[in-house]
ChimeraX commands (.cxc) that place a marker at each C-alpha (Angstrom):
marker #1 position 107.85,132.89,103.38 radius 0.5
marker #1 position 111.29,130.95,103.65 radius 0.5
marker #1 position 111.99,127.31,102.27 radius 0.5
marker #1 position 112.40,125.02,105.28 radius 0.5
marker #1 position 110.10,126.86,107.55 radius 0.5
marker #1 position 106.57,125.31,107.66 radius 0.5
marker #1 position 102.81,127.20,107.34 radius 0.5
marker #1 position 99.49,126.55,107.38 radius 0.5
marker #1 position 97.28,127.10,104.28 radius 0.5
marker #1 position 94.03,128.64,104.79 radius 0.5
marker #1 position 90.44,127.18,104.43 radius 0.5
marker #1 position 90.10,129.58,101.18 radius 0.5
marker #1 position 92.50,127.07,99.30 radius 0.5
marker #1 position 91.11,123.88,100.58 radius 0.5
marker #1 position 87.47,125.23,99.42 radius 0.5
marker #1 position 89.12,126.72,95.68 radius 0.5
marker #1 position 90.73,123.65,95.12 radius 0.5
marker #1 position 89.10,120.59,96.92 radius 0.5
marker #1 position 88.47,118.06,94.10 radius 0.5
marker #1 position 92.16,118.51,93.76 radius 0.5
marker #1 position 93.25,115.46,96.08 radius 0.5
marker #1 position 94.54,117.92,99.08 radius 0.5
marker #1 position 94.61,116.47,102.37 radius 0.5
marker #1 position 91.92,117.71,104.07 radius 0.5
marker #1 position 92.42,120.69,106.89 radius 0.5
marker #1 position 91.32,119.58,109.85 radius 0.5
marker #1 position 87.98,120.57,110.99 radius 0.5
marker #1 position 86.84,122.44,113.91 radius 0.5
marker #1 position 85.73,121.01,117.17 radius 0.5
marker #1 position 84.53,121.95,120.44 radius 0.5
marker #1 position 88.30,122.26,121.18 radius 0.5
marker #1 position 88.56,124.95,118.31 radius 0.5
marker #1 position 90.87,125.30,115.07 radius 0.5
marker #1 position 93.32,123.04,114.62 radius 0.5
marker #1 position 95.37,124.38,111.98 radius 0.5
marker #1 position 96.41,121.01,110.36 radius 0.5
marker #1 position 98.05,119.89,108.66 radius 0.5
marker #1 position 100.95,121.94,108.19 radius 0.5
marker #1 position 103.42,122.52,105.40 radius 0.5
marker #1 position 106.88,122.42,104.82 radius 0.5
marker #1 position 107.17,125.22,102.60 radius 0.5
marker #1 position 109.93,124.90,99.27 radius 0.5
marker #1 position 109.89,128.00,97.01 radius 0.5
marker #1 position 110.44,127.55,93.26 radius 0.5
marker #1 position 109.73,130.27,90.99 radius 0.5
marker #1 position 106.44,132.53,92.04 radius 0.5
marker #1 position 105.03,129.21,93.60 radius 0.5
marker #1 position 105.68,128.10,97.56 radius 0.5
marker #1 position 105.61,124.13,96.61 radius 0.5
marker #1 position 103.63,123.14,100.18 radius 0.5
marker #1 position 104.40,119.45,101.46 radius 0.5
marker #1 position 102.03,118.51,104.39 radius 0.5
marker #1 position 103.93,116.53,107.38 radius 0.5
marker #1 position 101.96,113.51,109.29 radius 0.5
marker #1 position 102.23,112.81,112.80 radius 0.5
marker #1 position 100.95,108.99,111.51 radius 0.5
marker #1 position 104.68,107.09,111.45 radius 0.5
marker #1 position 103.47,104.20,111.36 radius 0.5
marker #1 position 100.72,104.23,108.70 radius 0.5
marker #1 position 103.34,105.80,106.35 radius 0.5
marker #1 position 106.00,103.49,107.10 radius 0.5
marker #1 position 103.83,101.08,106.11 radius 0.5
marker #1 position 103.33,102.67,103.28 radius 0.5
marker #1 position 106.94,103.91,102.45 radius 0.5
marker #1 position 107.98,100.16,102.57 radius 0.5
marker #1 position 105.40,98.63,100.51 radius 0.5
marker #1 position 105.98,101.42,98.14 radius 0.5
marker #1 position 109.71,100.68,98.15 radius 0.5
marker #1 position 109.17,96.84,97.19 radius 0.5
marker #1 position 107.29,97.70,94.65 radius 0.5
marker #1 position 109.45,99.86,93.08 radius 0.5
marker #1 position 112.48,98.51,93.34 radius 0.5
marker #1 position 113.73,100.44,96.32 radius 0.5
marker #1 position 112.74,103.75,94.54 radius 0.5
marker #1 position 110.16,105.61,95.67 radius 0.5
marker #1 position 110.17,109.78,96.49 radius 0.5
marker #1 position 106.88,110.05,97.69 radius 0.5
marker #1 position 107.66,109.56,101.30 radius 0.5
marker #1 position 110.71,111.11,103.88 radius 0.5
marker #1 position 110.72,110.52,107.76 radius 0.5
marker #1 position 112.51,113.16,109.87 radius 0.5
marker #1 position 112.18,114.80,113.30 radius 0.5
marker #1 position 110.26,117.89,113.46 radius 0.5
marker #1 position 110.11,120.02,117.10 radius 0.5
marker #1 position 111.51,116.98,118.39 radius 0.5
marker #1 position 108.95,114.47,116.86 radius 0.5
marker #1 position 108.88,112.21,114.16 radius 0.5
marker #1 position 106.70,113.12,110.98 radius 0.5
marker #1 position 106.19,111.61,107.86 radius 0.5
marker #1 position 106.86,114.21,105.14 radius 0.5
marker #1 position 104.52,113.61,101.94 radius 0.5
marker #1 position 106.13,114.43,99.27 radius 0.5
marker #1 position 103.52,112.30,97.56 radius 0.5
marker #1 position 101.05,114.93,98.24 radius 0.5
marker #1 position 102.92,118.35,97.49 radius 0.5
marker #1 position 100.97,121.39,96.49 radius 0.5
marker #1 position 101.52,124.52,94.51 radius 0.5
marker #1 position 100.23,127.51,96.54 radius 0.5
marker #1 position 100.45,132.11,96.67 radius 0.5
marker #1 position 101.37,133.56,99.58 radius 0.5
marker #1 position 97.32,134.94,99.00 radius 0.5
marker #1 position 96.75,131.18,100.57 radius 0.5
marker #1 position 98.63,131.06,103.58 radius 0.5
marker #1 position 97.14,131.73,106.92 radius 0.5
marker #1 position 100.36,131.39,109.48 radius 0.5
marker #1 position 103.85,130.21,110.01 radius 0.5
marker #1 position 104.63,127.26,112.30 radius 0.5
marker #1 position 105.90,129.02,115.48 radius 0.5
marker #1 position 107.06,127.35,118.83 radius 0.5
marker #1 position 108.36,129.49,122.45 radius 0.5
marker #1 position 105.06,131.78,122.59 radius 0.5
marker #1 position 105.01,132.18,118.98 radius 0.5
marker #1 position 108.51,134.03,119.00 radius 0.5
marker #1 position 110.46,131.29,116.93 radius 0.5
marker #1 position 109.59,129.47,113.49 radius 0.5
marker #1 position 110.20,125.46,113.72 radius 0.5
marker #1 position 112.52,124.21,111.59 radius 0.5
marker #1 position 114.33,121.02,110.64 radius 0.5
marker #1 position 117.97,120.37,110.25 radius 0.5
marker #1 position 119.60,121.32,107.38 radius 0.5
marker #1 position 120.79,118.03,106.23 radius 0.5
marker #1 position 117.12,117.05,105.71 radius 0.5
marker #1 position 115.60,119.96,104.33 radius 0.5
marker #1 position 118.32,119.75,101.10 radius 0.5
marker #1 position 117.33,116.01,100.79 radius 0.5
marker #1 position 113.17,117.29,101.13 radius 0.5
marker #1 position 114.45,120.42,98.59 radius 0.5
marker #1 position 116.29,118.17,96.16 radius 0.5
marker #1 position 113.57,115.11,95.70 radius 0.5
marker #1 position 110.71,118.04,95.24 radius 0.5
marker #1 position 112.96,119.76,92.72 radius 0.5
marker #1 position 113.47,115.88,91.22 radius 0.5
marker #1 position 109.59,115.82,91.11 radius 0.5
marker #1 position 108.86,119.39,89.58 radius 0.5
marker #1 position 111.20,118.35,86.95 radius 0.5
marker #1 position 109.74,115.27,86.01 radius 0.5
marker #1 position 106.11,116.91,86.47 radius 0.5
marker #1 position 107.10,120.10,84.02 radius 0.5
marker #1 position 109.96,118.51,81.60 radius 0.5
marker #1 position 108.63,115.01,81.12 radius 0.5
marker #1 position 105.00,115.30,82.06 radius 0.5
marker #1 position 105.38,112.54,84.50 radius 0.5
marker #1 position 103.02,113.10,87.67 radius 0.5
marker #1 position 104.05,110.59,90.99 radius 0.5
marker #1 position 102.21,112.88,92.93 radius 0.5
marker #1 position 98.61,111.90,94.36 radius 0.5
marker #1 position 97.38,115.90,94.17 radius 0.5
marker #1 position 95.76,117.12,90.66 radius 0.5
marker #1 position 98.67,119.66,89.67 radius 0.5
marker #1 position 97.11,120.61,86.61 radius 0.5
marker #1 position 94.08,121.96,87.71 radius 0.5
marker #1 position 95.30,123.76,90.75 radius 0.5
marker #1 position 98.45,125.26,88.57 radius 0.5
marker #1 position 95.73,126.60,86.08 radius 0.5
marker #1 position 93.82,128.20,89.01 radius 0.5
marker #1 position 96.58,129.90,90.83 radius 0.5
marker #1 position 97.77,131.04,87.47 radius 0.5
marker #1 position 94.69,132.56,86.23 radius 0.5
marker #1 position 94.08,134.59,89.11 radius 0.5
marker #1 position 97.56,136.19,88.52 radius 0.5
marker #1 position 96.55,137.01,85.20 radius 0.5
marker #1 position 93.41,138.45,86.74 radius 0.5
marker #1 position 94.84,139.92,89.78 radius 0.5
marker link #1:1,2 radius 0.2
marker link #1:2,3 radius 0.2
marker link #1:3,4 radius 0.2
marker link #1:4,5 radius 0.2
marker link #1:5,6 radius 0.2
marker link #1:6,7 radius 0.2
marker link #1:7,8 radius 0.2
marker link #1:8,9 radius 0.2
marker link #1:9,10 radius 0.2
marker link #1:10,11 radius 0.2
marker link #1:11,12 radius 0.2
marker link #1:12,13 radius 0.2
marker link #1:13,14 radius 0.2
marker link #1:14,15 radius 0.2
marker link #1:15,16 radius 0.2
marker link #1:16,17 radius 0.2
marker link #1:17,18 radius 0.2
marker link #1:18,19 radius 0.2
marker link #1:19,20 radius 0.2
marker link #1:20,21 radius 0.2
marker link #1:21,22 radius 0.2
marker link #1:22,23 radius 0.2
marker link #1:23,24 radius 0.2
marker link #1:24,25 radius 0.2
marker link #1:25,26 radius 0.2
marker link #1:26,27 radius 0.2
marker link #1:27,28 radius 0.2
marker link #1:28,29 radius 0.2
marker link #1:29,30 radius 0.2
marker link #1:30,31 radius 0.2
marker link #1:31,32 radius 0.2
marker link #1:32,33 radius 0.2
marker link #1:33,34 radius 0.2
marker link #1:34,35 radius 0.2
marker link #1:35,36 radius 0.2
marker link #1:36,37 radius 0.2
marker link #1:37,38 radius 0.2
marker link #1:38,39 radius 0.2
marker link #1:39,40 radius 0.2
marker link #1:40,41 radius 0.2
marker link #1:41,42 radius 0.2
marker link #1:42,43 radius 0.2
marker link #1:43,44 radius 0.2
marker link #1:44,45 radius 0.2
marker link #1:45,46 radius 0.2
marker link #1:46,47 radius 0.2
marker link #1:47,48 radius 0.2
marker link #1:48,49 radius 0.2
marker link #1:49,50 radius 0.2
marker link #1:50,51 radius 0.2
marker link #1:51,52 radius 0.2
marker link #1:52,53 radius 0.2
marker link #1:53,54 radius 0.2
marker link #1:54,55 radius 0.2
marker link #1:55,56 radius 0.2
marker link #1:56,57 radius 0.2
marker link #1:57,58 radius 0.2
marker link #1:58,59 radius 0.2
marker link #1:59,60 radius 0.2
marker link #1:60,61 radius 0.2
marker link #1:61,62 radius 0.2
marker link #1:62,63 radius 0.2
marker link #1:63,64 radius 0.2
marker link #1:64,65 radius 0.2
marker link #1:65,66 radius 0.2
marker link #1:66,67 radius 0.2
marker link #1:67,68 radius 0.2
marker link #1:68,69 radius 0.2
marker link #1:69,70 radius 0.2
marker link #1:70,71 radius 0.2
marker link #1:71,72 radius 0.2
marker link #1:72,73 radius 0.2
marker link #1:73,74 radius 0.2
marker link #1:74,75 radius 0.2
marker link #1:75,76 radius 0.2
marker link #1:76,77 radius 0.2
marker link #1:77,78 radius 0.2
marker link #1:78,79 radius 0.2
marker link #1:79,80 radius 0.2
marker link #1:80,81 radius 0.2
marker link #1:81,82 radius 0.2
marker link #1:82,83 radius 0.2
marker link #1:83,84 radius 0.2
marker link #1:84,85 radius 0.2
marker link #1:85,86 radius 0.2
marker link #1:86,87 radius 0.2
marker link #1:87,88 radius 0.2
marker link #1:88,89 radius 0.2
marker link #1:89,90 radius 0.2
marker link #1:90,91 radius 0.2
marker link #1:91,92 radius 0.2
marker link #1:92,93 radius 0.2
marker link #1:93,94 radius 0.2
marker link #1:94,95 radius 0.2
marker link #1:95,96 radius 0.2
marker link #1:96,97 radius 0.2
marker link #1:97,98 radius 0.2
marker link #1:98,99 radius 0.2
marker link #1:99,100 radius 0.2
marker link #1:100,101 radius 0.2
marker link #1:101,102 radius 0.2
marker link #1:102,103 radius 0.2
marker link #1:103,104 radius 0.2
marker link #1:104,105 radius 0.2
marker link #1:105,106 radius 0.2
marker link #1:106,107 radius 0.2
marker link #1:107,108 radius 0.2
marker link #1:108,109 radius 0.2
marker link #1:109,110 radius 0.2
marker link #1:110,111 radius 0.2
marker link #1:111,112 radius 0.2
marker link #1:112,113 radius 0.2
marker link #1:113,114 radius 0.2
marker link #1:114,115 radius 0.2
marker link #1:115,116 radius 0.2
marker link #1:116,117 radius 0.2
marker link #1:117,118 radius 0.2
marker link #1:118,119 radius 0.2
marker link #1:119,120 radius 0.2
marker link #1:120,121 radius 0.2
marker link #1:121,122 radius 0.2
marker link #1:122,123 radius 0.2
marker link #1:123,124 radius 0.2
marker link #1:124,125 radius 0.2
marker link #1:125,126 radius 0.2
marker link #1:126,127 radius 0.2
marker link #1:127,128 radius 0.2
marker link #1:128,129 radius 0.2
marker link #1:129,130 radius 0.2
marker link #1:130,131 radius 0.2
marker link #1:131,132 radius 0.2
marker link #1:132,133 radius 0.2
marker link #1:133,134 radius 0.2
marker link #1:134,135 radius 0.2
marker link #1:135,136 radius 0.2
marker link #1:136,137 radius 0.2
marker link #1:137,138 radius 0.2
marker link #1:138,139 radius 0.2
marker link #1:139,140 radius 0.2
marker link #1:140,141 radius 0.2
marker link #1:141,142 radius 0.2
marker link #1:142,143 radius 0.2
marker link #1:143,144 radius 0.2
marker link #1:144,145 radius 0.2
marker link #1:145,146 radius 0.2
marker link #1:146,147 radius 0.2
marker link #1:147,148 radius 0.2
marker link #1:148,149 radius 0.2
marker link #1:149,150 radius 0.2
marker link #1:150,151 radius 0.2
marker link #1:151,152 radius 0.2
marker link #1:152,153 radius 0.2
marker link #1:153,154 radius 0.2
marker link #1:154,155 radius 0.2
marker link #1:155,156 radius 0.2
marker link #1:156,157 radius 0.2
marker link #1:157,158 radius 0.2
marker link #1:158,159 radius 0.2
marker link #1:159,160 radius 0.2
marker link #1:160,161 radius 0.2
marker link #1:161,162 radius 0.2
marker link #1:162,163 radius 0.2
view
């Protein structure tokens, strides 16, 4: 797995950790798997910190600027960029701690021959606010983040001591 490339996480995670505050994977239909949402993928450590992108601008623009009143014009939890040629909302807001055990597939465009990507410019501003927020999650015990970090850390962590 590479930072900056993006992945799905499999249904195994979602079940193991779903009073965690994940956004939900997208059920099945008559139309088949969908595979969403997917991550962009920042490695720290043994972890693969997992921030799911949004195809719901809007909504999250909405959000971003409410968020940005109210705090003063400071708010990390929210980045907009283009991904395969389409805007997503990036939430950092939601981030996850995940194995490679966890993930299913990588994000792959042109027959599957090619992992999407985003420009580099972006991916050290998405790399440098999730490092800001590990930081103040591990030095200062400060959580901004909607998903429940402690319980899923513990998890992932036991079943290294146990694997």
């Amino acid at each position: 797995m590479i930072t900056g490339n993006f992945y799905y996480i499999s249904d195994d995670y979602y079940e193991k950790f779903k009073n965690c505050g994940l956004m939900g994977n997208k059920a099945e239909d008559e139309e088949g798997k969908h595979g969403r949402p997917c991550f962009y993928c920042f490695r720290q450590d043994d972890l693969y910190w997992m921030v799911p992108i949004s195809s719901q601008i809007e909504k999250y623009k909405k959000l971003y600027h409410e968020k940005m009143e109210r705090y003063n014009g400071k708010f990390d939890g929210i980045r907009f960029g283009y991904v395969n040629a389409q805007e997503r909302a990036f939430l950092i807001q939601n981030v996850c701690p995940v194995t490679e055990k966890y993930i299913e597939s990588e994000y792959r465009i042109e027959n599957n021959t090619r992992p999407v990507t985003i420009n580099a410019a972006l991916s050290k501003e998405l790399n440098g606010i999730i490092r800001k927020v590990l930081r103040l999650y591990k030095d200062r015990g400060i959580k901004i983040v909607l998903t429940d970090l402690d319980t899923i850390l513990m998890g992932l962590h036991a079943e290294n001591t146990v694997e």
